[in-house]
PDB file of N, H, CA, C and O in Angstrom:
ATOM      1  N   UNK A   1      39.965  70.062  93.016  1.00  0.00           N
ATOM      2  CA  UNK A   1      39.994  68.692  92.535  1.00  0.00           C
ATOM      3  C   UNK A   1      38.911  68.520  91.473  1.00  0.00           C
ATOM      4  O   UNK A   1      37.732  68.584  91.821  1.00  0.00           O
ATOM      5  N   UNK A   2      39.284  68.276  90.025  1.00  0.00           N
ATOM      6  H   UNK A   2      40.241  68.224  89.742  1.00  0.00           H
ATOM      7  CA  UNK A   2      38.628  67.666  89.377  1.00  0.00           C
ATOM      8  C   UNK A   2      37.334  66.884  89.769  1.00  0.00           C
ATOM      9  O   UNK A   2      37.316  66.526  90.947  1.00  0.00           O
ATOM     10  N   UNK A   3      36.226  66.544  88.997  1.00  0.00           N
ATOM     11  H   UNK A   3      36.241  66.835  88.041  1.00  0.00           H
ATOM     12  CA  UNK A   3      34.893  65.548  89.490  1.00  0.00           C
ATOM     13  C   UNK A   3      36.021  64.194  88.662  1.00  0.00           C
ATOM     14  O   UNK A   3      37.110  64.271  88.094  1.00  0.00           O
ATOM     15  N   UNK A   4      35.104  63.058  88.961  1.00  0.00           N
ATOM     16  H   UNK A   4      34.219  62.995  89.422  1.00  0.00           H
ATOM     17  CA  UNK A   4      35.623  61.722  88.458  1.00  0.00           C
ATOM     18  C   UNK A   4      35.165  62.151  86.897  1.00  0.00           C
ATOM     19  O   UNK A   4      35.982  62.129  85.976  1.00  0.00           O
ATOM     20  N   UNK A   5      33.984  62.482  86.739  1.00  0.00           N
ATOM     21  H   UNK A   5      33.320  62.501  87.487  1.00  0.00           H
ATOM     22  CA  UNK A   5      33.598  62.058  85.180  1.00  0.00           C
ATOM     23  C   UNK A   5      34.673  63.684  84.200  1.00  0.00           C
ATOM     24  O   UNK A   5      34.549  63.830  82.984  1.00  0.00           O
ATOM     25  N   UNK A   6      35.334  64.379  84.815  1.00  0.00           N
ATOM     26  H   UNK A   6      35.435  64.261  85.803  1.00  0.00           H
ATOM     27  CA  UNK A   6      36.500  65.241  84.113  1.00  0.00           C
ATOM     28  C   UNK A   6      37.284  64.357  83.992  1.00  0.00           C
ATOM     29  O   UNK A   6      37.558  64.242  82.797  1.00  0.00           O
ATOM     30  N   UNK A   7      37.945  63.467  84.754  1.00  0.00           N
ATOM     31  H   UNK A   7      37.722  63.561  85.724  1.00  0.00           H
ATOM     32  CA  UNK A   7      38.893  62.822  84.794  1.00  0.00           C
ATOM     33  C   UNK A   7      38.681  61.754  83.276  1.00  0.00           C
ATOM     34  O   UNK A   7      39.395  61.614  82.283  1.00  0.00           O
ATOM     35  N   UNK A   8      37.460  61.183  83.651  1.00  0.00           N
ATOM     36  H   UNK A   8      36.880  61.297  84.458  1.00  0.00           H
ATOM     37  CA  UNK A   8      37.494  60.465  82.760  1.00  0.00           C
ATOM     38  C   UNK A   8      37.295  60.587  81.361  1.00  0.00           C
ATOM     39  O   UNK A   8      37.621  59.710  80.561  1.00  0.00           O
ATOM     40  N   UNK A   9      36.595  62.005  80.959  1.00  0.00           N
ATOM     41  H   UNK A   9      36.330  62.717  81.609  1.00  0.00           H
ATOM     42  CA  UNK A   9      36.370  62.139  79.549  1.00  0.00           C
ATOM     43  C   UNK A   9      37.566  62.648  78.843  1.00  0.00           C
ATOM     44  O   UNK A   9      37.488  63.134  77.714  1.00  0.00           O
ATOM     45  N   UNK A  10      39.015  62.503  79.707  1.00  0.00           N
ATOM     46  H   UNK A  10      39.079  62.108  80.624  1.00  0.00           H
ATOM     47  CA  UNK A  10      39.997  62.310  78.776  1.00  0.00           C
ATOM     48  C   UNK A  10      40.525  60.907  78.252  1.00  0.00           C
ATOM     49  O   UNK A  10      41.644  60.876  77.740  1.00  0.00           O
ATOM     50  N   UNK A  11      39.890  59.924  78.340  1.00  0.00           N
ATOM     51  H   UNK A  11      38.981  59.949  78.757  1.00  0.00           H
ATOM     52  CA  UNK A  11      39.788  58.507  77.520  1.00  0.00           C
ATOM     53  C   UNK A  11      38.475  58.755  76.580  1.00  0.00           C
ATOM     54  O   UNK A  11      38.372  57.677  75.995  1.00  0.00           O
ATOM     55  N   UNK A  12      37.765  59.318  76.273  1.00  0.00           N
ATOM     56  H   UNK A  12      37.849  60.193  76.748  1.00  0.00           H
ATOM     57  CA  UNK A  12      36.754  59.356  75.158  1.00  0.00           C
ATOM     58  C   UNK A  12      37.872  59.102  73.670  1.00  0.00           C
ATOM     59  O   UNK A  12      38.991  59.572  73.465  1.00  0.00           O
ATOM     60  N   UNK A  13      37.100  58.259  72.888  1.00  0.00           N
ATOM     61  H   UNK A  13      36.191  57.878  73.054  1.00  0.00           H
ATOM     62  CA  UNK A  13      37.903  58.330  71.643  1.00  0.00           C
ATOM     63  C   UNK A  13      36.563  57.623  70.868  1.00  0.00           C
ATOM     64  O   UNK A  13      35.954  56.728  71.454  1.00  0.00           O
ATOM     65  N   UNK A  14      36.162  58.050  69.592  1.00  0.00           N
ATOM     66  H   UNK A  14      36.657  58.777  69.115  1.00  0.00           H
ATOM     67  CA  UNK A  14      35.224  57.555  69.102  1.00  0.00           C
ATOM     68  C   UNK A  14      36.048  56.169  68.182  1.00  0.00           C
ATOM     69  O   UNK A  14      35.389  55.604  67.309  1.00  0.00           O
ATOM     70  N   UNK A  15      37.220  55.798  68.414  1.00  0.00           N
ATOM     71  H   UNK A  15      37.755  56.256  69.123  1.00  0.00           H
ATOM     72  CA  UNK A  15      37.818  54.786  67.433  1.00  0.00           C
ATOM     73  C   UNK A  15      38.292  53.327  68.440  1.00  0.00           C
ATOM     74  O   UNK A  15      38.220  52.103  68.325  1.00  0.00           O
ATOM     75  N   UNK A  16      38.668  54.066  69.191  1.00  0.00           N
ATOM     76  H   UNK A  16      38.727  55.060  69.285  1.00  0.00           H
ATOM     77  CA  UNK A  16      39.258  52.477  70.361  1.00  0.00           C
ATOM     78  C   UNK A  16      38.055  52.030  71.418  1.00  0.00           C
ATOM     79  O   UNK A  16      37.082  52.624  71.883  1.00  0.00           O
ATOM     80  N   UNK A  17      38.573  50.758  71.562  1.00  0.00           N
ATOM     81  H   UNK A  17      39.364  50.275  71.185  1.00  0.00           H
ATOM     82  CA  UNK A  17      37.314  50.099  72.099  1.00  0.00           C
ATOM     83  C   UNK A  17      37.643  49.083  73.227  1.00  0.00           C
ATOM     84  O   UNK A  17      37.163  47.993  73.536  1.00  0.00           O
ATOM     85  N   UNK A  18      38.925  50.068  73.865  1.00  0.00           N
ATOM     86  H   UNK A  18      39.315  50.954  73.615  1.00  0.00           H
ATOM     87  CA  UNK A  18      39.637  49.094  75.079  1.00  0.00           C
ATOM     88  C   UNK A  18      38.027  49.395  76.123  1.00  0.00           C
ATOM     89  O   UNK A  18      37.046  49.980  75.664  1.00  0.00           O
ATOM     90  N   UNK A  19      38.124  48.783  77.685  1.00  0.00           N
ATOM     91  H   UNK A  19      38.921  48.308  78.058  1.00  0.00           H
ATOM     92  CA  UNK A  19      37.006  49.056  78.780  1.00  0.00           C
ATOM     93  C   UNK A  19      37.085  50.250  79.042  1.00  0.00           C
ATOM     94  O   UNK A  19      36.132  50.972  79.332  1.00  0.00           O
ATOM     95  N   UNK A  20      38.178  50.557  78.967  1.00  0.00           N
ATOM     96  H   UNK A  20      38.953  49.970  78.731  1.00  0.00           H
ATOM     97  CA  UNK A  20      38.188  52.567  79.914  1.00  0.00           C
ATOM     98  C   UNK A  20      37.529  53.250  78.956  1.00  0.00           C
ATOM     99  O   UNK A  20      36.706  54.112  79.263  1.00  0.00           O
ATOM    100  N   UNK A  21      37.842  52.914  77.562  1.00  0.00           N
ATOM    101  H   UNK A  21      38.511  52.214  77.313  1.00  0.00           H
ATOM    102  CA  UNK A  21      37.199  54.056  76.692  1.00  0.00           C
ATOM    103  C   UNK A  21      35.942  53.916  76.678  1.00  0.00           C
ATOM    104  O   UNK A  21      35.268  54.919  76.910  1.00  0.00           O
ATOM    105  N   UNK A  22      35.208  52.524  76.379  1.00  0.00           N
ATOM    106  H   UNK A  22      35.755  51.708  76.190  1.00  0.00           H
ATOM    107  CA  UNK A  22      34.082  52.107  76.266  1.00  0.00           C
ATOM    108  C   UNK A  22      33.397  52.991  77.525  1.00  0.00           C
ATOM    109  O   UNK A  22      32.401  53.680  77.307  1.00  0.00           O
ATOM    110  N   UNK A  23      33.950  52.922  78.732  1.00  0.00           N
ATOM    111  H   UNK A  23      34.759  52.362  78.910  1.00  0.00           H
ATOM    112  CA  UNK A  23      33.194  53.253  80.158  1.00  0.00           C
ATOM    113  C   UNK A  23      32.894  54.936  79.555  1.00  0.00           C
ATOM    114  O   UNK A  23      31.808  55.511  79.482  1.00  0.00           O
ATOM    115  N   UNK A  24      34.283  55.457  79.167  1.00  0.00           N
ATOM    116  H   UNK A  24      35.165  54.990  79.226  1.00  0.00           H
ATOM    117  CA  UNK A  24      34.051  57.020  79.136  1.00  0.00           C
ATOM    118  C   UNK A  24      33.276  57.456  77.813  1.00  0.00           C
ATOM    119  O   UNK A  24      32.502  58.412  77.876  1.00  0.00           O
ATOM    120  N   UNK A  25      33.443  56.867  76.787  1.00  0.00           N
ATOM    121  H   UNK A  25      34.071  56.091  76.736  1.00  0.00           H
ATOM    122  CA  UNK A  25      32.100  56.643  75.888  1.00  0.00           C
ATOM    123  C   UNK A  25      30.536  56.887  76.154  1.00  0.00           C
ATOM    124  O   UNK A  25      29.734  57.616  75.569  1.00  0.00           O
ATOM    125  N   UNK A  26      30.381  55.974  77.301  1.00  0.00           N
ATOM    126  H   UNK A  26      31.032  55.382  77.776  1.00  0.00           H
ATOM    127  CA  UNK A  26      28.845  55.651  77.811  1.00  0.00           C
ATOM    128  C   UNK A  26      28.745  56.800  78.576  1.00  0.00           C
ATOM    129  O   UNK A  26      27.877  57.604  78.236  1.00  0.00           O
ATOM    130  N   UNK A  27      29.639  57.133  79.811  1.00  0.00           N
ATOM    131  H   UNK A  27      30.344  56.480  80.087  1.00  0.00           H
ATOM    132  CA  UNK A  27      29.484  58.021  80.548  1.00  0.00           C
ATOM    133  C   UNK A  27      29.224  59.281  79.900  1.00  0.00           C
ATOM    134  O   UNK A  27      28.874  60.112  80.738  1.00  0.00           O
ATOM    135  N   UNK A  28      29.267  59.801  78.577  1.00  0.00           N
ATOM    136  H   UNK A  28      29.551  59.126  77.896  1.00  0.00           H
ATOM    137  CA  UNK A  28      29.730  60.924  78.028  1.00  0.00           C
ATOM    138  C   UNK A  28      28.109  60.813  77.594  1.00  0.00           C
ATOM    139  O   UNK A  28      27.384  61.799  77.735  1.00  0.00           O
ATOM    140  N   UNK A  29      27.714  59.856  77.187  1.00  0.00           N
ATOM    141  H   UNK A  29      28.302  59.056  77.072  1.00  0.00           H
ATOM    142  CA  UNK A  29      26.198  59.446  76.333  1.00  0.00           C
ATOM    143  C   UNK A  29      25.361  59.601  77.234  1.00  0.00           C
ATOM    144  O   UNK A  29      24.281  60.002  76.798  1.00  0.00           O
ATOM    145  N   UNK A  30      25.423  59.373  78.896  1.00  0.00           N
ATOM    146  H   UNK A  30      26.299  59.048  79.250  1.00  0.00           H
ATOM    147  CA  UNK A  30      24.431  58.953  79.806  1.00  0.00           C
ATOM    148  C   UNK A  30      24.229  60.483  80.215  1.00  0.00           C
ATOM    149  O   UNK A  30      25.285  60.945  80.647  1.00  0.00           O
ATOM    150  N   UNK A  31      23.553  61.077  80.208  1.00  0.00           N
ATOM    151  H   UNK A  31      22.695  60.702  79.857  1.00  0.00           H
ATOM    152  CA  UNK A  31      23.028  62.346  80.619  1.00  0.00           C
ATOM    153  C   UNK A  31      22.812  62.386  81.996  1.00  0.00           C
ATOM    154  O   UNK A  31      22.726  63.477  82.559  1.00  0.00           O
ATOM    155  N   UNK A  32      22.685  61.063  82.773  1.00  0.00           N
ATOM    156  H   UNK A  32      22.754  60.176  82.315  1.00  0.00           H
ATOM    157  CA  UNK A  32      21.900  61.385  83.945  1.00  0.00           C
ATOM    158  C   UNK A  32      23.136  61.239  84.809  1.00  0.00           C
ATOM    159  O   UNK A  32      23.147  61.353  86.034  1.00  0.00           O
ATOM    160  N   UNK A  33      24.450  60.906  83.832  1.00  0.00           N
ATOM    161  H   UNK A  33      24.442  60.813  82.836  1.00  0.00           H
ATOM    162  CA  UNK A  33      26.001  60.412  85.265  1.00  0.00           C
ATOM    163  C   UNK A  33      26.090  61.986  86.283  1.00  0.00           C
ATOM    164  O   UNK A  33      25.940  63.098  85.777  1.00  0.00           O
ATOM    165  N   UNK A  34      26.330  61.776  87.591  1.00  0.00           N
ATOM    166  H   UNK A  34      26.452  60.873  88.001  1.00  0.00           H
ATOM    167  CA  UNK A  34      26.958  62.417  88.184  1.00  0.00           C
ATOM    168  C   UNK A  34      28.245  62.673  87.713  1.00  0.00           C
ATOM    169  O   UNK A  34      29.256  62.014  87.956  1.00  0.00           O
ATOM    170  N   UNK A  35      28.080  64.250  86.626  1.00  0.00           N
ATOM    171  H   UNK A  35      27.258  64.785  86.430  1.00  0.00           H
ATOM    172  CA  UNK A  35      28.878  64.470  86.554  1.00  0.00           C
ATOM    173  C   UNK A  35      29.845  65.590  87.479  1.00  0.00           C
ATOM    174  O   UNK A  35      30.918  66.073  87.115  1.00  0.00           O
ATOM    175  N   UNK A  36      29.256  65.796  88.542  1.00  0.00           N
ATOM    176  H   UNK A  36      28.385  65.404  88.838  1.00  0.00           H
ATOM    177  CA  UNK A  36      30.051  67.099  89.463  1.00  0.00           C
ATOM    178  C   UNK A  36      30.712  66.240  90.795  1.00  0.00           C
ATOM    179  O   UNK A  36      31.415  66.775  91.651  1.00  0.00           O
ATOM    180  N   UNK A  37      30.417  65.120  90.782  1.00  0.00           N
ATOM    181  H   UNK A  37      29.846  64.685  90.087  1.00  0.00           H
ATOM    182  CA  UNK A  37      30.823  64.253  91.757  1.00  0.00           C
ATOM    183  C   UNK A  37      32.052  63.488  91.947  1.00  0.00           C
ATOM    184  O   UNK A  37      32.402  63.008  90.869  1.00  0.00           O
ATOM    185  N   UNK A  38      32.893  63.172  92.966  1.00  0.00           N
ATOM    186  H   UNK A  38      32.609  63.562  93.842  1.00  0.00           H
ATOM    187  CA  UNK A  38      33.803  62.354  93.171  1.00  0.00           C
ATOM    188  C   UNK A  38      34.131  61.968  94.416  1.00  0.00           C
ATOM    189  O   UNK A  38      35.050  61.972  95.234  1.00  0.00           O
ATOM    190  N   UNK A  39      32.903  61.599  94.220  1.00  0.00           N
ATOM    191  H   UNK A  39      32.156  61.596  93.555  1.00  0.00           H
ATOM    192  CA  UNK A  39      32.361  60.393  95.596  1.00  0.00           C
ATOM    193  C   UNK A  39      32.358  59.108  95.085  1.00  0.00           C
ATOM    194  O   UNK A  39      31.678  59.144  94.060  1.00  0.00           O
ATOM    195  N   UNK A  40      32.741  58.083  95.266  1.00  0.00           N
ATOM    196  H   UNK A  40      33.293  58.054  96.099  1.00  0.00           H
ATOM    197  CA  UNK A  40      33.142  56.748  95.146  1.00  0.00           C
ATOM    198  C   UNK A  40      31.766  56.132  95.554  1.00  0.00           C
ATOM    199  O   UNK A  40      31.155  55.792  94.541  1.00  0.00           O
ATOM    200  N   UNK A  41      31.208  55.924  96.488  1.00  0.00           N
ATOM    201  H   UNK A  41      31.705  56.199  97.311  1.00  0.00           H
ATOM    202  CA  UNK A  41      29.806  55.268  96.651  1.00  0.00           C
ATOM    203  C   UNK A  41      28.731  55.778  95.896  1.00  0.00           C
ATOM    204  O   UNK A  41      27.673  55.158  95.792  1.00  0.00           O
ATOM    205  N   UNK A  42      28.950  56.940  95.328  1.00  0.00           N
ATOM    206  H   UNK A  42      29.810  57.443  95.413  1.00  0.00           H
ATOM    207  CA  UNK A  42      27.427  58.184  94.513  1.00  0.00           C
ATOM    208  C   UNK A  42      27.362  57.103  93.281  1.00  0.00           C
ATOM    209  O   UNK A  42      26.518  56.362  92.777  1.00  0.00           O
ATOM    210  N   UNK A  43      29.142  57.543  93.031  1.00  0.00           N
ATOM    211  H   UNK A  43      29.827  58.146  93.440  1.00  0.00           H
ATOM    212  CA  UNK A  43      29.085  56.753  91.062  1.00  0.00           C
ATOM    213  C   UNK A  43      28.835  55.503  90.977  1.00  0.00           C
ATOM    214  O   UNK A  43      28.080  55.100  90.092  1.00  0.00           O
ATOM    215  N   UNK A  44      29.553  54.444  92.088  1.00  0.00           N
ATOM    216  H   UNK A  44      30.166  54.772  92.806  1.00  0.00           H
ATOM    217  CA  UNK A  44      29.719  53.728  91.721  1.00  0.00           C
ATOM    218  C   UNK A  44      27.909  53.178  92.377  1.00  0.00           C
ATOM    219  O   UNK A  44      27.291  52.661  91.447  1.00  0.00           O
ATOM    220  N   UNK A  45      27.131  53.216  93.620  1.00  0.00           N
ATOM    221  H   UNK A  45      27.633  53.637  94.376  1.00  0.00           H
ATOM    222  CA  UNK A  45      25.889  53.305  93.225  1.00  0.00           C
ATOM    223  C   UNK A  45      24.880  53.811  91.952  1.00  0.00           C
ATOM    224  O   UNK A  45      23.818  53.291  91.611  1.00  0.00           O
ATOM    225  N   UNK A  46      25.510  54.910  91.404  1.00  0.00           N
ATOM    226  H   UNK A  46      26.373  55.332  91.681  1.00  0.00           H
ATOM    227  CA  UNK A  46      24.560  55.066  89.746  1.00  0.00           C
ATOM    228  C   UNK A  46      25.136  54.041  89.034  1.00  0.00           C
ATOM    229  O   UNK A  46      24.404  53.326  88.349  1.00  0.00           O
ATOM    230  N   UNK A  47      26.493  53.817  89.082  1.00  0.00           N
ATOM    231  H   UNK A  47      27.087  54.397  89.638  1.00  0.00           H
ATOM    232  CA  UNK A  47      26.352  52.632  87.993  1.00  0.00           C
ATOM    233  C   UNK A  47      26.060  51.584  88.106  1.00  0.00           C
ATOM    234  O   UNK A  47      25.986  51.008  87.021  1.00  0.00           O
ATOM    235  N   UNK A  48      25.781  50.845  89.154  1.00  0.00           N
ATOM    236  H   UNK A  48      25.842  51.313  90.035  1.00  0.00           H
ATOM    237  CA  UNK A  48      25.464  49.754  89.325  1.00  0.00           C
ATOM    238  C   UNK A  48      23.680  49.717  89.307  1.00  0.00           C
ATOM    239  O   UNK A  48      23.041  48.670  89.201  1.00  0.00           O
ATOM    240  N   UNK A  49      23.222  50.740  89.401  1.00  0.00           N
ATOM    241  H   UNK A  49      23.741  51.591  89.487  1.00  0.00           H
ATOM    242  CA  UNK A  49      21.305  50.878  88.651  1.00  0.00           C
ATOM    243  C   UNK A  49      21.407  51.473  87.530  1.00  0.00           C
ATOM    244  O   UNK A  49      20.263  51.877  87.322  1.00  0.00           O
ATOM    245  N   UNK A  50      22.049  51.785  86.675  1.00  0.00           N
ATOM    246  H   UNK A  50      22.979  51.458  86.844  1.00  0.00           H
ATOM    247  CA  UNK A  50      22.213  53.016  85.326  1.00  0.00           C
ATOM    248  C   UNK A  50      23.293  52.488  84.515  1.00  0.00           C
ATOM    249  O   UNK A  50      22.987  52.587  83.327  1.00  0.00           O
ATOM    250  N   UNK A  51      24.415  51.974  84.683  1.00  0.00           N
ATOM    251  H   UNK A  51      24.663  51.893  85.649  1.00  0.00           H
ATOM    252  CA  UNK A  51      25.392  51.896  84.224  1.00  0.00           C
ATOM    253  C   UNK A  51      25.368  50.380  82.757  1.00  0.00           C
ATOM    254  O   UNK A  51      26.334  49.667  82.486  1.00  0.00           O
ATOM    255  N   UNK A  52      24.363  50.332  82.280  1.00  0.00           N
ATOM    256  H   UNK A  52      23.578  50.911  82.500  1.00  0.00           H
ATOM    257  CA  UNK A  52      24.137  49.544  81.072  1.00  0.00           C
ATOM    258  C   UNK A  52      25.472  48.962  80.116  1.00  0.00           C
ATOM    259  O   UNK A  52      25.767  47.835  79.717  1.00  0.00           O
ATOM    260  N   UNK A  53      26.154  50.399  79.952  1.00  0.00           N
ATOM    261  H   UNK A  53      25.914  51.314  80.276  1.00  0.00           H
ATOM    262  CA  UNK A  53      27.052  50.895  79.618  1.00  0.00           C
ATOM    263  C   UNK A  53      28.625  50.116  79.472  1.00  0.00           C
ATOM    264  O   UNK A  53      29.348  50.166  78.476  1.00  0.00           O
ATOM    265  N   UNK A  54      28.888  49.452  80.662  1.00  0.00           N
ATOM    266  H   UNK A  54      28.302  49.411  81.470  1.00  0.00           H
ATOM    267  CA  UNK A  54      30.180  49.396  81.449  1.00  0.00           C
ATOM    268  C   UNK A  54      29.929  48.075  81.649  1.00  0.00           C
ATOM    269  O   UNK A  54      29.037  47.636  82.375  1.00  0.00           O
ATOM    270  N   UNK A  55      30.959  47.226  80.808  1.00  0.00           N
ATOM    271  H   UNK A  55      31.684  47.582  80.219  1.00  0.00           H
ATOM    272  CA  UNK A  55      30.862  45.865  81.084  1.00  0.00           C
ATOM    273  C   UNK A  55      31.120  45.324  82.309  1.00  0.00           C
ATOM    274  O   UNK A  55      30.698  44.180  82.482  1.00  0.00           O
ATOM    275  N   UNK A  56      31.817  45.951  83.374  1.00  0.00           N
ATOM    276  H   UNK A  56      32.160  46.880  83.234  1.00  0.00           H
ATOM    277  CA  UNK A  56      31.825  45.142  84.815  1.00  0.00           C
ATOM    278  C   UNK A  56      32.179  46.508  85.938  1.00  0.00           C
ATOM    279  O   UNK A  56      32.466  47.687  85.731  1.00  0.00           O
ATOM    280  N   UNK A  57      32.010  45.743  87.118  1.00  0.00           N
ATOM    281  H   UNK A  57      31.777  44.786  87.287  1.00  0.00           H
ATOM    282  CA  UNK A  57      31.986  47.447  87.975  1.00  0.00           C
ATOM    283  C   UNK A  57      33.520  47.069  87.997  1.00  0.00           C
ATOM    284  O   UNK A  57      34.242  48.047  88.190  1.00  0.00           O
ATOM    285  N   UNK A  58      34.205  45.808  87.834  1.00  0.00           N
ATOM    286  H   UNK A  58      33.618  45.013  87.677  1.00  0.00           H
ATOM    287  CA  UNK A  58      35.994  46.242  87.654  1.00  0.00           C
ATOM    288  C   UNK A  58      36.473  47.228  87.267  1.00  0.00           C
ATOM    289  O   UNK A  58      37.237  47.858  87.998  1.00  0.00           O
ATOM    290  N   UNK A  59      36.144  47.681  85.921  1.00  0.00           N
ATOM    291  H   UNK A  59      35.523  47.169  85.327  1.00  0.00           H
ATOM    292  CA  UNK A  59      36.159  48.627  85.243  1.00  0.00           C
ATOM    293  C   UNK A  59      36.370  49.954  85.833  1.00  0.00           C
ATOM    294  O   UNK A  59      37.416  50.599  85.758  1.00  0.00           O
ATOM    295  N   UNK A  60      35.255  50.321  86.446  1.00  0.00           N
ATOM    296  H   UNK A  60      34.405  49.797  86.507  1.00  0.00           H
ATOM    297  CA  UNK A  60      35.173  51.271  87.149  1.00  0.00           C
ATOM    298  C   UNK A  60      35.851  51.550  88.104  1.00  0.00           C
ATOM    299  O   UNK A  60      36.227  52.705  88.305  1.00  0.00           O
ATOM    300  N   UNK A  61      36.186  50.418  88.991  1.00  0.00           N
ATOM    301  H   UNK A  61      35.881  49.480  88.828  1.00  0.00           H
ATOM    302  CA  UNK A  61      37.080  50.217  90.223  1.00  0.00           C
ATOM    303  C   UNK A  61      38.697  50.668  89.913  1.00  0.00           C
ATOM    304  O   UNK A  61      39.378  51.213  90.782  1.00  0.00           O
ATOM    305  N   UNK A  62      39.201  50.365  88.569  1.00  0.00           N
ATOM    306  H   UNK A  62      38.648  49.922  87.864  1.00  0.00           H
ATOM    307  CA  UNK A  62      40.350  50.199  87.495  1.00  0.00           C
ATOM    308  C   UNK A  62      39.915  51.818  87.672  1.00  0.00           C
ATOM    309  O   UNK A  62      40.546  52.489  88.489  1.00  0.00           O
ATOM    310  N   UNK A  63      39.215  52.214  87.172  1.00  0.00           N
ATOM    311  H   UNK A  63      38.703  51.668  86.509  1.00  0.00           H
ATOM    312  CA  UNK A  63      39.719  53.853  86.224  1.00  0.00           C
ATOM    313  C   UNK A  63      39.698  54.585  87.944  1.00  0.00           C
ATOM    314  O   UNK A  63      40.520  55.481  88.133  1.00  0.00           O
ATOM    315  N   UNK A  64      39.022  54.296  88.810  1.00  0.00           N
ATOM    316  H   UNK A  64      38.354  53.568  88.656  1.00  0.00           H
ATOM    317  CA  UNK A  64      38.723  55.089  90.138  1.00  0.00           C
ATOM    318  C   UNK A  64      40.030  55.065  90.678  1.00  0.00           C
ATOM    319  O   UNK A  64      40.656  56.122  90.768  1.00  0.00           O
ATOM    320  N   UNK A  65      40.484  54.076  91.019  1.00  0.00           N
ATOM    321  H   UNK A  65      39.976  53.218  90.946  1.00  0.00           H
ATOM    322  CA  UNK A  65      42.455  53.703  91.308  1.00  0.00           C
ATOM    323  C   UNK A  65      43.408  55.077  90.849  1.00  0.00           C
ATOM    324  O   UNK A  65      44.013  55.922  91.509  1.00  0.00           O
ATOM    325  N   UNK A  66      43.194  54.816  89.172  1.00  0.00           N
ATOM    326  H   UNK A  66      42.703  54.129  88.636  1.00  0.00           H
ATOM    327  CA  UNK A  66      43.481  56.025  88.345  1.00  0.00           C
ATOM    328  C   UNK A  66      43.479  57.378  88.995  1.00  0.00           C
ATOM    329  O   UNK A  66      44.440  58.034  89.397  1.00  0.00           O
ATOM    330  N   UNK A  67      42.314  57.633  89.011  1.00  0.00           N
ATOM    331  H   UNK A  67      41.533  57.100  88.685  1.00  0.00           H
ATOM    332  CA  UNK A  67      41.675  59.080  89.239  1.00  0.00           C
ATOM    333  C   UNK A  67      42.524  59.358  90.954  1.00  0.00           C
ATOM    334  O   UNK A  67      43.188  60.317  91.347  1.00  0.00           O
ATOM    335  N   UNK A  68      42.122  58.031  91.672  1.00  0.00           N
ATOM    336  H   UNK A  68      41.582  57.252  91.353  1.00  0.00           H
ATOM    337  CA  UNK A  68      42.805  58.823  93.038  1.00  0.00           C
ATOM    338  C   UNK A  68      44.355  58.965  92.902  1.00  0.00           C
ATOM    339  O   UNK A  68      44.946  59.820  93.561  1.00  0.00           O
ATOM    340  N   UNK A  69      44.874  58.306  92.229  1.00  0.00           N
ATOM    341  H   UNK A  69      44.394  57.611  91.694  1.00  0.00           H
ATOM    342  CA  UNK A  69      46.229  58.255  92.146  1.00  0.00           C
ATOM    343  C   UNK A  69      46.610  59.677  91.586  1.00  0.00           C
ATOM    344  O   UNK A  69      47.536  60.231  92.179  1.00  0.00           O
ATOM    345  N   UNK A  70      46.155  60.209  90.756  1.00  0.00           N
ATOM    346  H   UNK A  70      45.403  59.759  90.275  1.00  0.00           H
ATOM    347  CA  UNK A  70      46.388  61.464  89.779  1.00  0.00           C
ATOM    348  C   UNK A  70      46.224  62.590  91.163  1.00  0.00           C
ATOM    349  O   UNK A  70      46.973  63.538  91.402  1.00  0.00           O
ATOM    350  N   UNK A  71      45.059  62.171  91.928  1.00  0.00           N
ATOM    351  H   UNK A  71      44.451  61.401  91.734  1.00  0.00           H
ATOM    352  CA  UNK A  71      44.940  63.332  92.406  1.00  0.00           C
ATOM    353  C   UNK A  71      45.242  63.763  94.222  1.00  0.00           C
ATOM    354  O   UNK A  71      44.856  64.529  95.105  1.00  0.00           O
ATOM    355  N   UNK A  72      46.198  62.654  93.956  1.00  0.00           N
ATOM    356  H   UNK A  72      46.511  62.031  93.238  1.00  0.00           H
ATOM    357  CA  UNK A  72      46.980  63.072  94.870  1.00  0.00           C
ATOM    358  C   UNK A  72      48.500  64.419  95.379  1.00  0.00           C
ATOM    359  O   UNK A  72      48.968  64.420  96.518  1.00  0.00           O
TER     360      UNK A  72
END
């Protein structure tokens, strides 16, 4: 199984500026994301002290949905 932040740096786009991209944008910039993780309380605890980044933890909640759905 993929980590969450693999999952997500396939929304990176340096041109669109929907929330998912914006999130995977920041995440890609933030050096300190758990990136080997896909634990739901790890990330979504770093982002909620770290996560500057990410206009609402919806966001996050939205792309996490995603990620479990895929990897089922």
């Amino acid at each position: 199984m993929k980590s969450f932040y693999q999952f997500l740096m396939r929304y990176r786009d340096p041109h669109l500026r929907d929330e998912l991209t914006v999130f995977a944008n920041g995440a890609y910039n933030d050096h300190s994301f758990p990136k080997h993780s896909a634990n739901y309380h790890e990330i979504s605890s770093y982002l909620e002290l770290n996560g500057n980044y990410i206009p609402s933890m919806s966001v996050f909640d939205r792309a996490w949905e995603i990620y479990k759905g895929e990897s089922k």
